[in-house]
N, C-alpha and C positions, 0 to 999 in steps of 0.2 A: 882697711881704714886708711883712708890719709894722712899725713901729717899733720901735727897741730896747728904748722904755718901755713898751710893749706887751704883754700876754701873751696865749697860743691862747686861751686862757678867758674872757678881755673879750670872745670872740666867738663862743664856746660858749651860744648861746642856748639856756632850754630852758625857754620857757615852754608849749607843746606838749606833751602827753601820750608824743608818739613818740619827742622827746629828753630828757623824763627819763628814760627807760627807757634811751635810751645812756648820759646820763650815770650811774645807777644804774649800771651797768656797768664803767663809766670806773671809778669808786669801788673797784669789786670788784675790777679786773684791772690795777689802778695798783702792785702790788707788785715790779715788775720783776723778773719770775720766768718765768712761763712764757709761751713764744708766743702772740700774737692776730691776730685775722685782722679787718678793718675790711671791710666789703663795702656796696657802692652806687652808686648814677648816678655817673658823672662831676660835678664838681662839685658834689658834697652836702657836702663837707668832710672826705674822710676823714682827709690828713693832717691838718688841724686836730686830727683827736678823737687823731691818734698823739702827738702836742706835747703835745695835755693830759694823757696817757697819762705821757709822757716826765715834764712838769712833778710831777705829782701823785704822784709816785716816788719811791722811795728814790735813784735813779739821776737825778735832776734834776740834781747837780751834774756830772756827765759828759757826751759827747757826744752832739749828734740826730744824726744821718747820715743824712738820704734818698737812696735809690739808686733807678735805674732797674733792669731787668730785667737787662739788660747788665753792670750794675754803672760805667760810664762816668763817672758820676759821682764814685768811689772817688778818693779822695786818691791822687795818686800813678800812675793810671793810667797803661801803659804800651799803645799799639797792639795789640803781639805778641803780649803776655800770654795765654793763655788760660782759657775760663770760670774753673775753677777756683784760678786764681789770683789772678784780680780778685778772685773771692767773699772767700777770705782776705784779701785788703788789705780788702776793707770793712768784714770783721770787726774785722779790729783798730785798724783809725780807729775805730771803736765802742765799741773797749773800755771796759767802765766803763758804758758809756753803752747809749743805744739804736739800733737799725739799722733802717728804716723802708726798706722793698721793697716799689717802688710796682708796681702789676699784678703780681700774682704770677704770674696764670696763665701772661705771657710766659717765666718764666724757665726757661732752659736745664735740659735733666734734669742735666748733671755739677753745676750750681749746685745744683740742689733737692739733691742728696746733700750737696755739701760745707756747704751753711745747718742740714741732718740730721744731719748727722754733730755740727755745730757747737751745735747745740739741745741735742742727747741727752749728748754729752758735757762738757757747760759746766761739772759741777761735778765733774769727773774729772781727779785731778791731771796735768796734761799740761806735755810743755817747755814748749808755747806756749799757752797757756790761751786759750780764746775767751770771758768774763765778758761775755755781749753779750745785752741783749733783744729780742728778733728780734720785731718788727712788722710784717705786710703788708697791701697793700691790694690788693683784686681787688675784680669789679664781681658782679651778684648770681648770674651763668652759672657759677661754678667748680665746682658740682658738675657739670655740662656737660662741661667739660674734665678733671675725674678720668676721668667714664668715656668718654672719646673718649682716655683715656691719653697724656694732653697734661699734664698734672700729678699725680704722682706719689700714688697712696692713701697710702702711707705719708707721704709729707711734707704731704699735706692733714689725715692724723688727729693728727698733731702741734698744728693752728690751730684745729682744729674746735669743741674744749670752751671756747674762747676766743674766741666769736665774736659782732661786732657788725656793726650792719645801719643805716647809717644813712640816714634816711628823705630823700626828694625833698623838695623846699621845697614842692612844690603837695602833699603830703601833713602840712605843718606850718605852716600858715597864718597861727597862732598867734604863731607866732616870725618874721612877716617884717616888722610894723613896727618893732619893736627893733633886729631885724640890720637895717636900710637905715638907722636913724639914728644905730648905730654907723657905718658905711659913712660916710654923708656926715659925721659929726662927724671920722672920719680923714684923710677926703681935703680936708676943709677944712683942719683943721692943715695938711696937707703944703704945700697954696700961699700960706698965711699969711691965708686969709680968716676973716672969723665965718661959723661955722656958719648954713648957713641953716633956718629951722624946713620941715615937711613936713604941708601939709595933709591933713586925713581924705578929703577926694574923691582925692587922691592919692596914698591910702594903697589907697581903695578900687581904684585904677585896676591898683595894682600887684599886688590881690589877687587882682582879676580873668584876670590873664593867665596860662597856664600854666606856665610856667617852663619847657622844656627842656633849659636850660643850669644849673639849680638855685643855689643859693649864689653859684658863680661867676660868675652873668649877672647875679645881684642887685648885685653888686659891680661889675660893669661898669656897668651903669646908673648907680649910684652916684657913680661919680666922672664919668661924663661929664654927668651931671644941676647937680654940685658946679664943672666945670669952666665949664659952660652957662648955666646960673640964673646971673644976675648980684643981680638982687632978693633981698628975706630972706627969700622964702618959694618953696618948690618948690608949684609949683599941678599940677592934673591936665591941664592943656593941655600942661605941660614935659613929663610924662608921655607922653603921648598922642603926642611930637618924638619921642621915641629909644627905644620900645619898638619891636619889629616889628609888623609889620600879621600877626595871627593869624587865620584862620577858623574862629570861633565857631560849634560841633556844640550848638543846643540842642534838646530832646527835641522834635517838636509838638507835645504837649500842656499843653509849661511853657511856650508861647508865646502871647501875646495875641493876641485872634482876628483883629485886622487885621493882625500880623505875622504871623500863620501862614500868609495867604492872600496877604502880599508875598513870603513864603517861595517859595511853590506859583508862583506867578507869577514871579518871578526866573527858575525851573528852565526854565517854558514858554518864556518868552522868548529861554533860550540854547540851545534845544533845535528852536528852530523857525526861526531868524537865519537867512539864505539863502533861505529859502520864502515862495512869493508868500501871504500870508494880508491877507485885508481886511476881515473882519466882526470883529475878534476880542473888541471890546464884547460884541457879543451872544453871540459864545463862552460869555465868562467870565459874564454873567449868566445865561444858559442853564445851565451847569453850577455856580450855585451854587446855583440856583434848584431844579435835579431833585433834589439830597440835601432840601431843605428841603420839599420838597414830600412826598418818600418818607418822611421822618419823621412829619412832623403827620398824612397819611393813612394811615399805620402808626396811628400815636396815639388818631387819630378811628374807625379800625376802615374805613378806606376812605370813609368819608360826608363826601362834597362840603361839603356846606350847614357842617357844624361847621369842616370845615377852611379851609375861607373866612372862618367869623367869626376863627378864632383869627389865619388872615393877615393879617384885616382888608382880605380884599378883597370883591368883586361874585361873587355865586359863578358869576353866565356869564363872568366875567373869569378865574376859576382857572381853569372848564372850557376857555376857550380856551389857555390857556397850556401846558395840560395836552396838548391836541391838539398845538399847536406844538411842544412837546417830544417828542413822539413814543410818547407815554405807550401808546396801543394799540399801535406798533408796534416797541413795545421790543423791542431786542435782534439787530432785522433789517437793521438796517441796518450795514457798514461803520464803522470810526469813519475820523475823515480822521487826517492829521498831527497839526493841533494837539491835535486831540482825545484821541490817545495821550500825547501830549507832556505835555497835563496832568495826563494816569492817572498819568506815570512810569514807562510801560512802558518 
């Protein structure tokens, strides 16, 4: 939770192309009128962007209510109760205000009626008026569960014209050293330290990592970094403590040529662990040696004499090596273990 001096919007970043397009959004569907539907990873911020939703409203001075699918969260909850009658208590803890239904897709079919009934009839005079702006959050599958008839067509086409998507942090890279240095400037307040500043190698360190836990793991980092860091300044080694150890997919040919051949070599080594091998020097020069030789003698048009000067070797020295590799007798032979191991068969 934030401070009470706080607002969603001091953390509504959106320096990213991908969030001003929600907040563009926010802007449009801030009338507290008709339903909206927030959709995205787990921790990207959706109730955040429902707060600023709420905030940015004519209904700011009324209630937030966030509920679970259950509704258990509802003021007043009673055990017994059933769906439909938790739904109405939430409603009208709401009244005035906004109602914020986190994962929709969990909720009960008698719920998705009585939240429909409660949508469609808002400005129909009734004993008990439901004056409520119904907000939910689901993740980006709900059209999934429409048609697995887990969520009701009808009560998805109520959210649909109102819908925001908000994007993964490894998709707004833009806006993560802003949010981590609102992050630590908050969590420093709460234990009464100065803020500490945040170097660019560890800004780098954090842009490198993928986020799976998005917003919400930036924020966990965050205060344990704030908790951590005793010094004024957060370095990329502090980093480097309480990120997880991730394995790094990069493409081979964004790799540098001696990383891409410890690359190849890592894979042999785990693949060959148990097996008696003893030459494997000469393996691996043998086999870096036959690509380099099949190129230049492609190159040369097969002519010994050039492809030697361009190796810069003796050209009875290439013909020998040439023999030892097996060059006549490609392809007849067997390969052993290691020798698959390094194909990556």
């Amino acid at each position: 939770m934030l401070r009470g001096s706080l607002k969603a919007d001091d953390f509504l970043v959106a320096e990213s192309v991908a969030m001003r397009t929600v907040v563009a959004q926010v802007e449009a569907f801030a009338d507290g009128d008709a339903p909206v539907l927030i959709c995205g990873e787990h921790g990207t911020g959706r109730e955040l962007v429902a707060r600023v939703l709420h905030q940015k409203g004519p209904r700011t001075g009324g209630r937030f209510v966030a509920v679970r699918p259950t509704f258990e969260d509802a003021p007043g909850r009673v055990a017994t109760d059933d769906a439909c009658e938790r739904a109405r208590r939430a409603l009208r803890s709401a009244s005035g205000g906004t109602l914020l239904v986190k994962d929709v897709s969990d909720l009960s079919r008698p719920s998705q009626k009585t939240l429909k009934r409660a949508i469609r009839d808002r400005k129909i005079e009734q004993a008990e008026p439901m004056d409520v702006h119904v907000v939910a959050t689901s993740d980006l599958d709900i059209e999934c569960a429409v048609d697995a008839d887990i969520v009701s067509r009808d009560f998805y086409t109520l959210f649909e014209p109102r819908r925001i998507e908000v994007p993964r942090l490894r998709d707004r890279l833009e806006d993560l050293a802003t949010l981590f240095e609102r992050w630590v400037k908050h969590y420093a307040i709460e234990i009464g330290r100065t803020k500490p500043s945040v170097s660019t190698r560890a800004i780098d360190r954090l842009k490198a990592y993928p986020w799976p836990g998005n917003v919400g793991e930036l924020k966990s980092i965050a205060r344990r970094l704030v908790v951590r860091v005793t010094r004024p300044k957060i370095e990329a080694g502090d980093v480097d403590e309480v990120l997880p150890t991730v394995a790094s997919r990069v493409p081979l040919e964004d790799l540098a040529f001696e990383e891409m051949v410890k690359s190849k070599l890592a894979g042999l080594l785990a693949r060959i662990d148990g097996y008696p091998v003893h030459d494997l020097y000469d393996k691996v020069l043998a086999r870096v040696e036959r690509p380099l030789f099949d190129l230049v003698l492609a190159h040369t048009g097969g002519n010994q004499l050039k492809a030697a000067e361009i190796l810069g070797l003796n050209r009875n020295t290439l013909r020998k090596k040439l023999a030892d590799l097996g060059y006549a007798q490609k392809g007849k032979k067997g390969k052993r273990r290691e020798d698959r191991a390094l194909d990556g068969d």
